[in-house]
Structure formats: C-alpha cells, structure tokens
FINUTI-48362 format. One line per 4 residues: their letters; for each residue x, y, z of C-alpha. Coordinates in pm, whole numbers, plus 50000, padded with zeros to 5 digits. Each point is the difference from the previous one (the first is absolute). Example, Ala and Ser with C-alpha at 12.3 -4.5 7.8 and 13.67 -1.06 7.14 Angstrom:
! FINUTI-48362
as) 51230 49550 50780 ~ 50137 50344 49934
//
This chain:
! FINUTI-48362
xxxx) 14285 62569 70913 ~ 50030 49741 49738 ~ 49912 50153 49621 ~ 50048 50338 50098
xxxx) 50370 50050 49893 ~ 49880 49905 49595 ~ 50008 50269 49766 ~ 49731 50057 49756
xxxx) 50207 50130 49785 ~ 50168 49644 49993 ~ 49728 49814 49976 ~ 49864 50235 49708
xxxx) 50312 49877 49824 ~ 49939 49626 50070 ~ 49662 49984 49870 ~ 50106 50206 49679
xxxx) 50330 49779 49934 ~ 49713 49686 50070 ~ 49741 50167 49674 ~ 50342 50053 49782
xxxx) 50097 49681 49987 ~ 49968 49883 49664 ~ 49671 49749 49980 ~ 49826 50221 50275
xxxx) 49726 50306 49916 ~ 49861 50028 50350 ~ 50115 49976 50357 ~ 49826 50070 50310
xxxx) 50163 49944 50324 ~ 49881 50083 50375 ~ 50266 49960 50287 ~ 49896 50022 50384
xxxx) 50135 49952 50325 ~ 49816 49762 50245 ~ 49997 50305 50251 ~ 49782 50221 49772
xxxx) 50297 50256 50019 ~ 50056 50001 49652 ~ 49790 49971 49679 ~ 50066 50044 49664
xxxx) 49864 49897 49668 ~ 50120 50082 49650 ~ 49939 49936 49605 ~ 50171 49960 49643
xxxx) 49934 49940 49722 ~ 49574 50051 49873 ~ 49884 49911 50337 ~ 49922 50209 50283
xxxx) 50046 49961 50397 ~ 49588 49892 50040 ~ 50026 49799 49697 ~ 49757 49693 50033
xxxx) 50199 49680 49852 ~ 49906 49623 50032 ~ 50234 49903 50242 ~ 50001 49638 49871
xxxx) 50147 49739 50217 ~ 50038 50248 50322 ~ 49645 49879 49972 ~ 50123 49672 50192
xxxx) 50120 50157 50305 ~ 49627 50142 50033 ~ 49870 49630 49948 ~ 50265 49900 50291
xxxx) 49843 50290 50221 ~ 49620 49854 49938 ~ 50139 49633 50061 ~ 50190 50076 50328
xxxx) 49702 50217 50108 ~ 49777 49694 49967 ~ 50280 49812 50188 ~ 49906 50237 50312
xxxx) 49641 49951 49960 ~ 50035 49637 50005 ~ 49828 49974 49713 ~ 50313 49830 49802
xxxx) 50337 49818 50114 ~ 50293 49979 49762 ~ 49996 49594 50048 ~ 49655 50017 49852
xxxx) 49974 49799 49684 ~ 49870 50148 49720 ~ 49758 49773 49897 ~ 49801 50097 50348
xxxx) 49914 50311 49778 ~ 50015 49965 49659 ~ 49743 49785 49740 ~ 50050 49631 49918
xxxx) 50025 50132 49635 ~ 50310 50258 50085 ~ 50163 49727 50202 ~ 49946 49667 49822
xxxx) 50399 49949 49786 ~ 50159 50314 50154 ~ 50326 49828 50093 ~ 50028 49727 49837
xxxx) 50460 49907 49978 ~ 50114 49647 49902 ~ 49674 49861 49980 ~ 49919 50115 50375
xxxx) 49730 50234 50099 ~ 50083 50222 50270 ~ 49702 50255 49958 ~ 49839 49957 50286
xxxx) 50359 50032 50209 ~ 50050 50373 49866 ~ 49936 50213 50321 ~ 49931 50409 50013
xxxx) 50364 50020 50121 ~ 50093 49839 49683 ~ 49842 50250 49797 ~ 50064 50299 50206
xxxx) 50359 49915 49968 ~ 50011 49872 49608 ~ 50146 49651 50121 ~ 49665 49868 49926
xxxx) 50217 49855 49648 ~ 49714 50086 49764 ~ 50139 50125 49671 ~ 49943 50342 49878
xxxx) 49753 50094 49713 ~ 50148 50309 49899 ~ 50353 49867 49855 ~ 49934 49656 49939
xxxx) 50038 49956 49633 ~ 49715 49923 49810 ~ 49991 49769 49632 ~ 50050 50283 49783
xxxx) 50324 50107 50259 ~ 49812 50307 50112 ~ 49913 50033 50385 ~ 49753 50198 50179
xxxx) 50237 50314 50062 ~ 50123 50012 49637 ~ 49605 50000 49849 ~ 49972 50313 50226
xxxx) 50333 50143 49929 ~ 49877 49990 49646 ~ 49681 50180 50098 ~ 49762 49704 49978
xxxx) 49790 50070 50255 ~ 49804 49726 50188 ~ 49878 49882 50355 ~ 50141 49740 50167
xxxx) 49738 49943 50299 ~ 50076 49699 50252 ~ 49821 49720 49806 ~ 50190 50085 49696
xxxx) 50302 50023 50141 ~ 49964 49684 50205 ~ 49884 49786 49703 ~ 50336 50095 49882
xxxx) 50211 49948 50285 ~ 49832 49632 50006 ~ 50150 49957 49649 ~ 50361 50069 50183
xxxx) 50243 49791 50157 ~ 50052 50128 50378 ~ 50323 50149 50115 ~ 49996 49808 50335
xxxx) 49837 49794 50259 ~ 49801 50242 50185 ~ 50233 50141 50294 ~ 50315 49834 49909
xxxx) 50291 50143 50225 ~ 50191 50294 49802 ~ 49802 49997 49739 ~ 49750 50315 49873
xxxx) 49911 50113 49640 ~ 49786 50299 49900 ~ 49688 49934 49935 ~ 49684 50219 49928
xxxx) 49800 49726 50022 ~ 50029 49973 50357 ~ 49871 50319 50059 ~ 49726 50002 49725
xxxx) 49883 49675 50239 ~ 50034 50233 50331 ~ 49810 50268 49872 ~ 49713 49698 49926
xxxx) 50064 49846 50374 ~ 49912 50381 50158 ~ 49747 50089 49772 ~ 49821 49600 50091
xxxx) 50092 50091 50386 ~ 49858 50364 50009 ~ 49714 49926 49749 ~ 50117 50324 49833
xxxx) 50175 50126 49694 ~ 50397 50016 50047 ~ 50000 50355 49891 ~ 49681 50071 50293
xxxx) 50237 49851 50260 ~ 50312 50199 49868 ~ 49800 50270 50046 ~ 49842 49926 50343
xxxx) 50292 49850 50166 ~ 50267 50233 49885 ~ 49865 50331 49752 ~ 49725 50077 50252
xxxx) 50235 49922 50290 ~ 50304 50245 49871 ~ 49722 50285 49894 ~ 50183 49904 49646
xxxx) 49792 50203 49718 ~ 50183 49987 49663 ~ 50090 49587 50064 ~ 49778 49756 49879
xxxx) 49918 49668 49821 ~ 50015 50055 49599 ~ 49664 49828 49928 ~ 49885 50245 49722
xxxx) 50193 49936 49662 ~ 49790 50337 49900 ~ 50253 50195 50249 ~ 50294 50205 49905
xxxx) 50110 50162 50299 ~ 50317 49744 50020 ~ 50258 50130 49810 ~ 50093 49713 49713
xxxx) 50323 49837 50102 ~ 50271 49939 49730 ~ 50228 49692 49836 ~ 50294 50117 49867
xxxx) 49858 50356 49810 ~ 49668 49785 49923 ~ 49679 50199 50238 ~ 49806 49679 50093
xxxx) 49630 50032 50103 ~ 49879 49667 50094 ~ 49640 50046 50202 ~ 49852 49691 49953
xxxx) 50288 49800 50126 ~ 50023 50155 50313 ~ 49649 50070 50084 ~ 50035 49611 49994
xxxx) 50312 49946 50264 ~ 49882 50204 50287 ~ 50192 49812 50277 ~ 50367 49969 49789
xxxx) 50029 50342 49886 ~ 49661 50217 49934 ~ 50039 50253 50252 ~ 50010 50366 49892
xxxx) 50173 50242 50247 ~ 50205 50319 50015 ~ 50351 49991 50178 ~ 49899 50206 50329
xxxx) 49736 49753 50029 ~ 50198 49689 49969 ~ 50245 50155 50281 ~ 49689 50023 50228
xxxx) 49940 49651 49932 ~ 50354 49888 50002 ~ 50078 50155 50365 ~ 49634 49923 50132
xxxx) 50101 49590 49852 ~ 50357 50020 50244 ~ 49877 50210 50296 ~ 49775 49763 50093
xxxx) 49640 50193 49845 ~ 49876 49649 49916 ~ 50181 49729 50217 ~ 50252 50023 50251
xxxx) 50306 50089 49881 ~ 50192 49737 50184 ~ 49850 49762 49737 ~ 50208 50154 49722
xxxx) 50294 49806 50169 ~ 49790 49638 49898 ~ 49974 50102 49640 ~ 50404 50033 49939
xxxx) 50027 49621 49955 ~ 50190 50115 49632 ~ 50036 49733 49718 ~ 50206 50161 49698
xxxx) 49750 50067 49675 ~ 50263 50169 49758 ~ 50309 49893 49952 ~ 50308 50284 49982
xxxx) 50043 50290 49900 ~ 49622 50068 50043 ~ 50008 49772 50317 ~ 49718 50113 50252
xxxx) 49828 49697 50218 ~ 49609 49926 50083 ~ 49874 49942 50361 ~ 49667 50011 50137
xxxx) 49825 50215 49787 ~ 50338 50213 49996 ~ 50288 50087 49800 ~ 50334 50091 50099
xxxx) 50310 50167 49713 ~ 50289 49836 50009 ~ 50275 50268 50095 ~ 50352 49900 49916
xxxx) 50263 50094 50317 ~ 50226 50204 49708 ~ 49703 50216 49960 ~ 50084 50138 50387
xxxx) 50256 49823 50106 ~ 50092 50184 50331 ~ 49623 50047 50110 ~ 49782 49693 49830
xxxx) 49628 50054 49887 ~ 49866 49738 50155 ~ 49642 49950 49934 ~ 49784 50204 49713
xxxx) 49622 49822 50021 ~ 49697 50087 49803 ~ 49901 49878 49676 ~ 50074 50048 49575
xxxx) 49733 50057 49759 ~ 50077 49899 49666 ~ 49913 50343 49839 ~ 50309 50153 50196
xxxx) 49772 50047 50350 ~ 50166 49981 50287 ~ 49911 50048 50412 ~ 50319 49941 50201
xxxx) 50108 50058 50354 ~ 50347 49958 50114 ~ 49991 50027 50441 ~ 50399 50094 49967
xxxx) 49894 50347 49920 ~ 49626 49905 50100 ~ 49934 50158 49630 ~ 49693 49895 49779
xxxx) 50027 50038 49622 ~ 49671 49992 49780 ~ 49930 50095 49630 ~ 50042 49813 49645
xxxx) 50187 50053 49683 ~ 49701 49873 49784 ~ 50224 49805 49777 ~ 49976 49639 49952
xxxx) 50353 49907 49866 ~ 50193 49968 50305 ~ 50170 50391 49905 ~ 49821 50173 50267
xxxx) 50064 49701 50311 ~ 50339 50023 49915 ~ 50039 50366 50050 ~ 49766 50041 50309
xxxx) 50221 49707 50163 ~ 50250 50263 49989 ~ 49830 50289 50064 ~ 49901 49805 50355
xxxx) 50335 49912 50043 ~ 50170 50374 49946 ~ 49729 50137 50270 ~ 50097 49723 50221
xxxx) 50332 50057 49987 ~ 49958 50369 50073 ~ 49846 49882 50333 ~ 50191 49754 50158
//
C-alpha cells in the first residue's frame, strides 16, 4: 500500500536536517498516507510531537471548510455579494480604483479566492515606512480587529477591479471580512463555529480558537533568533490566522477537508481555478480557497509532481497533500523569516520523491 515502503529512520533524518538549518530552532512534521497504512510524526529542535502552535494562515483553509459547508446548506452561494452580509459602515469606500466604486460588486468568490483586489494591511507601508508585520516583528504588540483593519484598507489604493481575469493578490483582509460574513450568517462567534462545524466534528481536543491573550499553551513562534509572543494581536485575527493546533490534529483536519468529511469531494475539482500569487522562485498559485506549490519539472524530471495542495502559514505552518503518492504533510517550523518554508518545501519534496 501507498506510505508503507517509508522508513522512519528517513524521515527522522528529514525533520532533523529541517530544525538544523540555520534560522530554524523547531520543526515538527507529521506525514500520512491517505490509506491510514502509514503514520508518522516527528520533532526538532525545542518542540515536541503534541506541541500546540498557532498554525497561522492554515487557519484559511478552515474558513474555506465553514464557507463551502454553508454552500451545502444553502445558506450562502459564492456569487453572493458581500454587501448582502456585511454593515453599510464596513462596506461604504471598500473598493474604490480610478475614482470608481466597485464595493458593492465584490462577491464571496472574490474573497474566498483573494481576487477580491483589496489591498493588504499587513505590508502596506505606513508614513513612518513601518508596516503592520514589521511593528510585530519588532515585538510591538497590538490588535488589528476588522474595523481597524478596514479603516485602513479604505486609506489604500486597490490592486484590481474586483474579479479581473488572471489577476489575484494576497490579502488578509478578505478573510478578516469572511470571518465577519459567517459570524453575521450563523449569529455566532467565528471561533464557536470553528469549533462546531469542524473541532466538535473531528473529536479535535488540543485545537482551538486563541481568544485568551492570558494563555500560554502555544509555543511562541520565532523571527530570525528573536522568540515573539504577540497575544493581543492574534486574539484579534481569528479568521486569518488565530487557530491553535497540534500537527496530528491538523492531519485529521487536513484528510477529513479532501475526503470529503465536510462537502463532497468532487467539489475540490471547482476550487483549482489557480491564478499565480508569488512570483518565482517562491512561485505557488491561489484558487478557491486553495493553494497549490509550484514544482519545477527538473525537480523530477522522469516522474513529475504534479499537484501539492493545502495551504502556508506565515509562521512556517504548513498542511499539504500531494494525490501522486496520496501523501498528506502537516506541522510548522515556527519561524517567520521565510528559513523554515524554504526547508519544509524540500523536506516535502525529498519524501515525494522517495514515493513516486
């Protein structure tokens, strides 16, 4: 069966070589075959297999669960425009390019998909040349909750017209406005329907919605050598990135989200419509509430990789699946600075290529 023929002892190595890489002090990585045949979960570095870690933007592919879920209950349809859901004060100068407002022509597909062109908070420079992401580099703790970080996105010049052909940009914004849209459609708290629509559903216990900034169970993630504790920012950004989970647990979610748990599987096929975010050599692309790694042909030239799906998290978390092997990947590098994506990339790649 598929998985079996891996070697702990090789994967033992891979997650070690992944916590020496200079820039990295902790690695935790969980591999699994889509049969169940083979399991396997390891750690470097100061954290441990169950270590609980915010799982930061892997946080979004649980927001696309809740939204497609909705889809089935007819409760929500991707055309929908946003301003059926959301305040006249959140909407009024959203999208506002040349002179033209096109707020009230953003649809849930457009956020969903980030081709919604509303700029992102978190790197757009402000006067003093700082952003959002260098204040909490820094340590400057601070939340950015949706008004806040709407009144700045207002102050911003979109990227595009909302649902222009080939065109997608990263924006946390849009999902900061989709947590909003379920919490105004389910009357509930984003982090009560995270837990009732997926934690309760997957019998999850050590995965939850950071909402305390008095908690320390998370282990702090790191820039560069720098520990960064930063509880009042994302008590504040539940639906981009507040999630706290262990690996094991985010592989129960991750093969529950492709095996059809939620929605039919089938429906994974209408949420490849791929527009490119990153430009080489960190090229991966964004579909419906989706992302797919870019996998050069040299890389395996004789058998190609053809499709690794799941999502990033900025703090080095990660949740992939590649169906050539039908292998899921889960765990995090909990450092900020690009080191640890870098070397988990390859990591995924090397077990890959043991496989095919």
């Amino acid at each position: 069966m598929m998985g079996t023929r891996i070697k702990e002892e090789f994967l033992e190595k891979v997650v070690e070589k992944i916590g020496n890489k200079k820039g990295v002090f902790s690695a935790v990585l969980s591999v699994e075959s889509g049969d169940n045949s083979f399991s396997w979960t390891g750690a470097a570095g100061d954290m441990q297999k169950d270590s609980q870690y915010f799982i930061a933007s892997v946080t979004k592919l649980y927001v696309t669960t809740v939204v497609m879920c909705l889809i089935e209950e007819g409760r929500i349809e991707p055309d929908d425009k946003i301003s059926t859901y959301l305040s006249k004060e959140l909407m009024e100068g959203l999208h506002v390019l040349k002179a033209v407002d096109y707020s009230n022509e953003i649809t849930v597909k457009h956020l969903i998909s980030n081709t919604s062109g509303i700029p992102d908070y978190f790197f757009h420079k402000q006067p003093d040349g700082k952003t959002s992401a260098s204040e909490l580099i820094d340590g400057k703790d601070g939340s950015w909750h949706l008004e806040k970080t709407i009144k700045l996105v207002k102050e911003l010049t979109p990227d595009f017209v909302p649902g222009k052909k080939g065109k997608a940009k990263y924006s946390d914004a849009n999902y900061q406005l989709l947590g909003r849209i379920i919490e105004n459609i389910t009357g509930k708290d984003i982090g009560e329907v995270f837990q009732e629509f997926i934690f309760d559903e997957l019998n999850l216990k050590q995965t939850y919605a950071y909402k305390d900034i008095t908690d320390i169970k998370p282990v702090p993630f790191y820039y560069k050598s720098n520990k960064l504790w930063l509880p009042n920012y994302l008590v504040s950004i539940t639906p981009e990135g507040g999630i706290v989970s262990t690996a094991e647990e985010v592989m129960i979610f991750l093969k529950g989200f492709f095996e059809g748990r939620f929605f039919p599987k089938e429906k994974i096929e209408d949420m490849k419509k791929w527009n490119i975010i990153l430009p080489p050599p960190s090229l991966f692309s964004y579909g419906i509430g989706l992302e797919k790694l870019f996998v050069p042909r040299i890389i395996s030239p004789f058998k190609p990789i053809t499709e690794i799906i799941g999502f990033w998290g900025q703090t080095g978390s990660f949740a992939w699946y590649n169906p050539d092997t039908d292998l899921y990947f889960t765990g995090t590098t909990n450092q900020i600075n690009g080191a640890g994506h870098s070397a988990v990339l390859k990591a995924i790649l090397k077990i890959i290529k043991s496989e095919i």
